[in-house]
C-alpha positions in Angstrom: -26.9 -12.1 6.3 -24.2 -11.3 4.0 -21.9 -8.5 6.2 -19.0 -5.4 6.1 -16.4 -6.1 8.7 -13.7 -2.9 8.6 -10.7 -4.2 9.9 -8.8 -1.0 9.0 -9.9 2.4 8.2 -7.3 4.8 8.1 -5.0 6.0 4.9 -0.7 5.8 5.0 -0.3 4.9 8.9 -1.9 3.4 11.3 -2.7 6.4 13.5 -5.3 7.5 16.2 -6.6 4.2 17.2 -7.0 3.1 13.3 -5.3 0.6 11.2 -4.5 1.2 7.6 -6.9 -0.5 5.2 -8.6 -3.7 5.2 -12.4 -4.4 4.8 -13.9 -8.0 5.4 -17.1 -9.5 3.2 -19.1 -12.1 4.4 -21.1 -13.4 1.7 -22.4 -17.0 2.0 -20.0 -18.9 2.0 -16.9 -17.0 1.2 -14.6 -14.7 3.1 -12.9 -11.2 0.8 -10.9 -9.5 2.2 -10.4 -5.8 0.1 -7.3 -4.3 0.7 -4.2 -5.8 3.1 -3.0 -3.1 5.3 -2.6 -3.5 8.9 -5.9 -3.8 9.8 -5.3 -7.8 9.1 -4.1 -7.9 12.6 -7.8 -7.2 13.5 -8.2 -10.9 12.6 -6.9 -12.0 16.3 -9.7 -9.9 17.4 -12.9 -12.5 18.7 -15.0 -11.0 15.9 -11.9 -11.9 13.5 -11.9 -15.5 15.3 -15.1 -16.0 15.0 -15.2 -15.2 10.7 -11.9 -17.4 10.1 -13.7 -20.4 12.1 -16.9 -20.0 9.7 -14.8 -19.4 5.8 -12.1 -22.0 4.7 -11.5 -20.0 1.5 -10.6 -16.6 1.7 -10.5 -14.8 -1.6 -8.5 -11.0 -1.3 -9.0 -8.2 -3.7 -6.0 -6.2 -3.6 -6.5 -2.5 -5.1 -2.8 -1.6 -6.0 0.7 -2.1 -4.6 1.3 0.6 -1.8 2.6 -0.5 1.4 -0.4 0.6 3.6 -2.4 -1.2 1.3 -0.3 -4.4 1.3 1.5 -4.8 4.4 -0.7 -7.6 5.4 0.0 -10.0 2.9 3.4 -10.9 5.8 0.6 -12.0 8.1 -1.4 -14.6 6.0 0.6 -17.5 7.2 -0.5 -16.7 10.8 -4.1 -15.9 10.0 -5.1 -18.3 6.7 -2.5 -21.5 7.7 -4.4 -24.6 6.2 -7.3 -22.3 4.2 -7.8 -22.2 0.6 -6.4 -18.7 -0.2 -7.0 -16.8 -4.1 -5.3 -13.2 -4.4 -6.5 -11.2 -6.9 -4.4 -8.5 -7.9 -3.9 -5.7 -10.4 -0.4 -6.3 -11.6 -0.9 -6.4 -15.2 -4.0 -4.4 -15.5 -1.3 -1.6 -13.8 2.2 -2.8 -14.1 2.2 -5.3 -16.8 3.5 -7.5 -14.5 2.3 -10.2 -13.2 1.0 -10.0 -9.2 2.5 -12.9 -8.3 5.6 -11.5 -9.5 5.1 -8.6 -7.7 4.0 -10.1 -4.4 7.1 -12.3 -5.1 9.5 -9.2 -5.1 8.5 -8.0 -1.8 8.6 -11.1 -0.3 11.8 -12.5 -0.7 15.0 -11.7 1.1 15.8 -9.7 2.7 13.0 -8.2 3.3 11.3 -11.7 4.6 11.8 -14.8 5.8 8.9 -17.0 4.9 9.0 -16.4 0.3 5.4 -16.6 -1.2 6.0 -20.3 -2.4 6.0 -21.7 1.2 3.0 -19.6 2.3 1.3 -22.5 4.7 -1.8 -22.3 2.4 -4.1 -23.7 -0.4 -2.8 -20.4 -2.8 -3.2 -19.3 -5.9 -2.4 -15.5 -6.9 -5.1 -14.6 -10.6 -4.6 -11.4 -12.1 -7.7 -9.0 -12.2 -9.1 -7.7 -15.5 -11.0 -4.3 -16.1 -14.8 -5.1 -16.3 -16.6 -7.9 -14.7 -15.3 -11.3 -13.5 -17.1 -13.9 -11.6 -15.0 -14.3 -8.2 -16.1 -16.8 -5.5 -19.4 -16.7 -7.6 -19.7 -13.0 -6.7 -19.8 -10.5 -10.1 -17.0 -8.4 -9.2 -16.3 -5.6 -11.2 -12.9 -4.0 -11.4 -12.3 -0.2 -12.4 -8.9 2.2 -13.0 -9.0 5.0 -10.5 -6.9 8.3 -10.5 -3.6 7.4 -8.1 -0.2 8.1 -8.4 1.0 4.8 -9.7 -2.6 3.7 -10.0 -5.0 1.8 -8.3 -8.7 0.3 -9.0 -11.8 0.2 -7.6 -14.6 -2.5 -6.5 -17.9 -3.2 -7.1 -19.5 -6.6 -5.8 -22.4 -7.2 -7.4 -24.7 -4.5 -6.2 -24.1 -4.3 -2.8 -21.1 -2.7 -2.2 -18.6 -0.1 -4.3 -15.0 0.3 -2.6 -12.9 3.0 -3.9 -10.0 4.5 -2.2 -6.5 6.1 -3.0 -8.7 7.9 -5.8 -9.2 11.8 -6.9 -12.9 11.6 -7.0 -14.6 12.9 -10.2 -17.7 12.2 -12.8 -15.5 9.1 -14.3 -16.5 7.0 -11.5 -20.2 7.8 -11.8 -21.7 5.2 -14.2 -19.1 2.8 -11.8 -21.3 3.3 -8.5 -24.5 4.3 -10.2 -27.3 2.5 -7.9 -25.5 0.4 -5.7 -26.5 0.5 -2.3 -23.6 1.3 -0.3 -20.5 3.2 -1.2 -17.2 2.8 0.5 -14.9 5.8 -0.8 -12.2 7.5 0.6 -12.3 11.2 2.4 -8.8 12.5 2.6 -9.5 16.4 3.0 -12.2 19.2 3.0 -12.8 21.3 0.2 -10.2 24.4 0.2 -9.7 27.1 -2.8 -7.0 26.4 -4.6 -5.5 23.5 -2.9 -6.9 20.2 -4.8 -5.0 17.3 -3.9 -3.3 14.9 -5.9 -4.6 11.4 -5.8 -7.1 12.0 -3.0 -10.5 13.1 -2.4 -12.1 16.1 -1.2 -14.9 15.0 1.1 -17.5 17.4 -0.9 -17.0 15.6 -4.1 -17.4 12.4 -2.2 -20.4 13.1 -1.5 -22.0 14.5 -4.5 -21.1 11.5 -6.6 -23.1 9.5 -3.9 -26.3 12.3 -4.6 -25.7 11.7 -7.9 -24.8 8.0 -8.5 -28.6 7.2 -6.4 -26.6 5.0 -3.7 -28.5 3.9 -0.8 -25.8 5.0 1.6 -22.2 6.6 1.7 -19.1 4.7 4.6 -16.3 7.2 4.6 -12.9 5.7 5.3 -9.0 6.3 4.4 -9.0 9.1 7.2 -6.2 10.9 6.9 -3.8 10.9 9.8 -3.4 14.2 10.5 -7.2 15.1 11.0 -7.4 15.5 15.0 -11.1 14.4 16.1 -12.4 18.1 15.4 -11.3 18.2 11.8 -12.2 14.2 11.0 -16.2 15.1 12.8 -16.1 18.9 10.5 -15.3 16.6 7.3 -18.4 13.9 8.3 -20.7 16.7 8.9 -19.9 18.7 5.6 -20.6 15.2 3.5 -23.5 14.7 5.8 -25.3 17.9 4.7 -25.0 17.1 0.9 -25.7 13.4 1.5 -27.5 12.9 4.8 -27.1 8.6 5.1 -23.3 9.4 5.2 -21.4 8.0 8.1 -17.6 6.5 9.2 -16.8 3.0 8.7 -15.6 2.1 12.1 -13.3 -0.8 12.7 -14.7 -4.1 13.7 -18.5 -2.6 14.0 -20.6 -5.2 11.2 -22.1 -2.9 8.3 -25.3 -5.3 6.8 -25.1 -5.7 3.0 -27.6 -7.0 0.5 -27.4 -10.1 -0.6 -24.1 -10.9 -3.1 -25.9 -13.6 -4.4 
């Protein structure tokens, strides 16, 4: 059964127990990885053990360049040593420059030891285009999200949407529309006056779940500074608009449908 495995949940830090993101795919036989924040290190975990014995290619889908997004890509050479390795990146679709380039730059000295060119790895590094592309024999869509410095969102097949580091609005609608599970960001509650910039209020989360006809709603990029009572107040309120909401929690399996 194809599979979600969150490896890291949280937005900016690694706070309260949480890593900063990364979401495994199982899907026949490939491995994605979405996102490379610290939650790679959940990969010495036994559940993480157990998917790197079963996958010798491991394609990543990286959604933009921010560190708590990327900081992961330093621990490939421990975790994918000997695999066949593609990263897909946005670099021109954002940058106009290309991701290896990119993911050159911030691994060179001195700010690493170990450049991109000797990763112990199978690797290639593909740019990502807007629309739909054919990854690992998955249809994976790609779409531009509101971010400061941008970012884009997923869609594999019709299984699973992943959008994070996004201001949630009607745009991503015909995106989502009728996939079964969507993975979005919840940054804050709802307040008067006080919309934030490049993040999403939990409220509008959920509507554009109601809306978009999605079979269920994972909430994830929690915000660090929520203490338990305010993370549990911000489930609840999606929960009332869109009652099959609930948290992605790190290293607890989330069943898809099939990819294939």
């Amino acid at each position: 059964m194809d599979r979600l495995i969150p490896l890291g949940t949280a937005g900016w830090l690694p706070a309260k127990g949480k890593h900063t993101m990364s979401l495994a795919v199982e899907a026949a036989d490939n491995l994605f990885l979405i996102d490379l924040g610290t939650g790679v290190s959940r990969l010495a975990s036994p559940l993480g053990e157990e998917m790197l014995r079963r996958h010798d290619r491991v394609l990543v889908l990286l959604s933009h360049f921010h560190l708590d997004h990327l900081v992961g890509v330093a621990y490939l050479p421990h975790f994918l040593a000997g695999k066949r390795v593609s990263i897909w990146g946005p670099g021109q679709v954002l940058h106009a420059t290309p991701t290896r380039e990119i993911l050159e730059r911030l691994l060179a000295p001195p700010f690493s030891s170990l450049p991109l060119k000797d990763f112990p790895m199978d690797l290639e590094v593909v740019d990502l285009k807007l629309g739909a592309q054919m990854i690992g024999g998955v249809e994976v869509r790609v779409a531009a999200l509101s971010h400061p410095g941008g970012s884009v969102g997923f869609r594999l097949g019709d299984a699973v949407s992943y959008l994070s580091d996004t201001e949630c609005g009607s745009d991503s609608l015909p995106f989502v529309k009728g996939c079964d599970l969507l993975c979005h960001e919840a940054w804050v509650v709802r307040r008067p006056g006080a919309r934030p910039v490049g993040h999403s209020e939990v409220e509008q989360v959920a509507e554009l779940a109601l809306a978009a006809g999605v079979q269920r709603l994972g909430l994830m990029h929690w915000n660090p500074g929520l203490d338990y009572r305010a993370a549990t107040a911000l489930l609840r309120r999606a929960a009332r608009l869109f009652p099959n909401t609930f948290p992605l929690r790190e290293l607890v399996p989330v069943p898809l449908q099939s990819l294939k």
